[in-house]
N, C-alpha and C positions, 0 to 999 in steps of 0.2 A: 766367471761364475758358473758357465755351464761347461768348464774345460773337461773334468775329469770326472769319469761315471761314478753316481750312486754307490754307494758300499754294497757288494755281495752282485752287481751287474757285471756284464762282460762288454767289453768294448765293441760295436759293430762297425764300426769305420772301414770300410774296405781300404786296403794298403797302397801304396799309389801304385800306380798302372805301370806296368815297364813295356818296352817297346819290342812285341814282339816278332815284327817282321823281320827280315834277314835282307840282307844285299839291298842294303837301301840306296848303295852309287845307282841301279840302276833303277828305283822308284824315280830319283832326281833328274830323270832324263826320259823319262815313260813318256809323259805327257805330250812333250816337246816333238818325240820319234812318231808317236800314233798321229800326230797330227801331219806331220811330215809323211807320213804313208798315205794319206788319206785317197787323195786323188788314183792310188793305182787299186783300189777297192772299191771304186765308183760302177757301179752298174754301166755306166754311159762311155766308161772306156773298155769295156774290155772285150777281150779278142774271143769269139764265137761263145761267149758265155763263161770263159775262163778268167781269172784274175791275173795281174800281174804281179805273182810273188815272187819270181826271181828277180824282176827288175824292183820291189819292193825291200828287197835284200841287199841287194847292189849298193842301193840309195843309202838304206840305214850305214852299212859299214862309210861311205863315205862320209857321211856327215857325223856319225858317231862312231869316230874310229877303235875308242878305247873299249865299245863292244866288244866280247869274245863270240865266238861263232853259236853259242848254248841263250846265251841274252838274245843276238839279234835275231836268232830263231823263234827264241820267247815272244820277241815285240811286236814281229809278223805275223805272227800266227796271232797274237793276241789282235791287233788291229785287223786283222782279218773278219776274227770275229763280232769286233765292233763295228766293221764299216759294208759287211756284206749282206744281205739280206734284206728282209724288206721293213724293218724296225730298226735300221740305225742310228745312231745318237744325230742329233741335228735334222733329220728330217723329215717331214710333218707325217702324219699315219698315211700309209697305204692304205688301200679296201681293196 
């Protein structure tokens, strides 16, 4: 009844959404990696105030080997940003 517009209307239905991220092998493995970094991001380990991103790199390539060296760069760096500082995800607010 209410399928098709009015005479002399124009349809507003927005079209369906297409999907516009790219490289989604390595969205399906993000998750899994940044969590697997987590601990060398931790305030409480690290070496005179430095992080451990080489050995955070190490790790990625062994457990997700089909990384290329531009992703696992990507994932570190990105988990870096998620787990360093003093608002990262999971832990209660600092003052």
């Amino acid at each position: 009844m209410f399928d098709s517009p009015i005479q002399g209307e124009t349809s507003t239905a927005a079209p369906p959404a297409t999907e516009r991220r790219k490289r989604l092998e390595l969205r399906v493995v993000f998750v899994s990696a940044c969590n697997a970094l987590r601990p060398f991001f931790d305030a409480d380990s690290s070496w005179a105030g430095q992080t451990h991103e080489h050995l955070a790199l190490r790790t990625l390539k062994e457990q997700f080997p089909e990384l290329d060296a531009q992703d696992a760069f990507l994932v570190v760096t990105t988990a870096k940003r998620l787990f360093s500082g003093p608002r990262s995800p999971g832990e209660s607010d600092r003052v």
